[in-house]
N, C-alpha and C positions, 0 to 999 in steps of 0.2 A: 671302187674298192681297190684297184690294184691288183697287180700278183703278192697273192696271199702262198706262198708255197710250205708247205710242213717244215720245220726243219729237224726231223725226226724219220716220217716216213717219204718225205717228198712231194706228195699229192698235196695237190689244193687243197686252199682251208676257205670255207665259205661262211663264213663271221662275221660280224664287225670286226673295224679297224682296232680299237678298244679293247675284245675279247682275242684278237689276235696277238696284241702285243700283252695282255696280261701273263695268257698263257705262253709265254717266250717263244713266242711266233710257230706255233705246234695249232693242231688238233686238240681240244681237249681230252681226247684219249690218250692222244700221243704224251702229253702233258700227265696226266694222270699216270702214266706206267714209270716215264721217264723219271716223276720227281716225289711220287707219295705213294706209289703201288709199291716198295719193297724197299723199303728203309733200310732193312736188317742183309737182305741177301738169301732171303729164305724161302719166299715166295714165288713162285713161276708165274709168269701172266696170264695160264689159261686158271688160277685156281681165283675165288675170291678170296682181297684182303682184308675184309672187313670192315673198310672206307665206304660211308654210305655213299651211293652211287659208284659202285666198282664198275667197270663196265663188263669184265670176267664173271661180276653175280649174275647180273642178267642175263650172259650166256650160256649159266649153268641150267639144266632142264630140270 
């Protein structure tokens, strides 16, 4: 696989090669915050945006 490194948070991304370059060599979280969690500038990352699969819903209790 290579060094797969975030280029968002830094840490390893343990992926495919494929889902690593889709995601512009990110985490999909890191991915998700960086380019469709907050279009507007409104939303914070601990809140969910509504995107199904937020990963901020699932950490809402």
């Amino acid at each position: 696989m290579g060094d797969q490194t975030c280029m968002r948070c830094g840490e390893q991304v343990e992926s495919s090669r494929d889902d690593y370059e889709v995601f512009e060599r990110m985490h999909w979280d890191c991915f998700h915050y960086a380019y469709e969690h907050d279009l507007n500038g409104e939303v914070p990352e601990s809140a969910d945006c509504g995107q199904p699969g937020c990963p901020s819903a699932v950490s809402e209790g």
